[in-house]
C-alpha positions as CSV (number, residue, x, y, z in Angstrom):
1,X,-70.7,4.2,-16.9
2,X,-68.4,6.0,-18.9
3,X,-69.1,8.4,-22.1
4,X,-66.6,8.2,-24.6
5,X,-66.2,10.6,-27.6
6,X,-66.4,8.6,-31.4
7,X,-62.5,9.8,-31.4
8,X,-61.8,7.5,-28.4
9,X,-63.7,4.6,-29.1
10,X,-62.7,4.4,-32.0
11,X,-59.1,4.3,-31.5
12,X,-59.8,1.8,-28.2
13,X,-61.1,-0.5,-31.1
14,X,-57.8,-0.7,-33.1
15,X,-55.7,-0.3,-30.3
16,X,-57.3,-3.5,-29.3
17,X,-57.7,-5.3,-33.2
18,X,-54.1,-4.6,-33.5
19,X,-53.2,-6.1,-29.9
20,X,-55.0,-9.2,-31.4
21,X,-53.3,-9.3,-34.6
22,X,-49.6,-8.9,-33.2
23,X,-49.1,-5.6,-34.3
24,X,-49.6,-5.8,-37.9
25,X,-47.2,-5.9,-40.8
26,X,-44.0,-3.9,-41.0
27,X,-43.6,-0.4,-42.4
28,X,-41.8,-0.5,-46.1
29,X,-38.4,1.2,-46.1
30,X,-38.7,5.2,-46.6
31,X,-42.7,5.0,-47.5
32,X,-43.9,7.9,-45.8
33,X,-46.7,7.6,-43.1
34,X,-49.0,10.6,-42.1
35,X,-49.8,10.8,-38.3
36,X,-52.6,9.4,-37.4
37,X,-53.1,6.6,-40.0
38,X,-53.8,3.3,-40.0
39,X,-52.2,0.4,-41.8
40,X,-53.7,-1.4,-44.7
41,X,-55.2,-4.4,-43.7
42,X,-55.2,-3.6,-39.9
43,X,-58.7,-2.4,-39.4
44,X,-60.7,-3.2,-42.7
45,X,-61.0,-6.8,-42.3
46,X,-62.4,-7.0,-39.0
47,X,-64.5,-4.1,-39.3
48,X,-66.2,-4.8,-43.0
49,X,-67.5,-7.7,-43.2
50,X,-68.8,-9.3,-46.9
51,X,-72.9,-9.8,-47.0
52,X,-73.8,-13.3,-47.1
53,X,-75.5,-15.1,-50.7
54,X,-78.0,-14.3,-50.7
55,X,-78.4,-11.3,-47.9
56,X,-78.8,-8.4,-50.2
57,X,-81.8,-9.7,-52.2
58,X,-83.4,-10.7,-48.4
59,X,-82.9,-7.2,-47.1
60,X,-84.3,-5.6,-50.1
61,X,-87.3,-7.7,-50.3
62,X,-87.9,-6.9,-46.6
63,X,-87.3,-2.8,-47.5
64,X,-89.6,-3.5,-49.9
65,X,-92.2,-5.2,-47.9
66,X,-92.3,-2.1,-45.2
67,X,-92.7,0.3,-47.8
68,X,-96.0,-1.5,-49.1
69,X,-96.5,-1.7,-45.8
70,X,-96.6,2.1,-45.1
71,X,-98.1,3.1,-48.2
72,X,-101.5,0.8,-47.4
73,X,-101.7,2.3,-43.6
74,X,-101.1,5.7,-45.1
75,X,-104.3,5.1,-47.8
């Protein structure tokens, strides 16, 4: 098994999002581009992904739950 620093796994990831993808969309004429960067729209839509309807109220009622949960062992 190989160990992998966050640096490299991370750009493995969108070396291969962007292999899917095609390459992504064109560079504007003279727009400058820092070394290193990644294009808008490249990465973020298949890393973030938009809760559900519904999922936040779930997860806080379940955060909730655990801390009532704790407090009563705790007493």
């Amino acid at each position: 098994m190989t160990a992998f620093t966050f640096g490299e796994a991370t750009a493995r990831v969108l070396a291969q999002a962007a292999r899917e993808q095609g390459g992504g969309a064109p560079h504007r004429a003279h727009a400058g581009v820092r070394r290193g960067s990644i294009e808008a729209g490249t990465f973020e839509d298949n890393f973030f992904a938009k809760p559900g309807k519904g999922e936040c109220d779930r997860l806080i009622r379940m955060a909730r739950v655990a801390l009532d949960t704790g407090r009563r062992v705790k007493r």
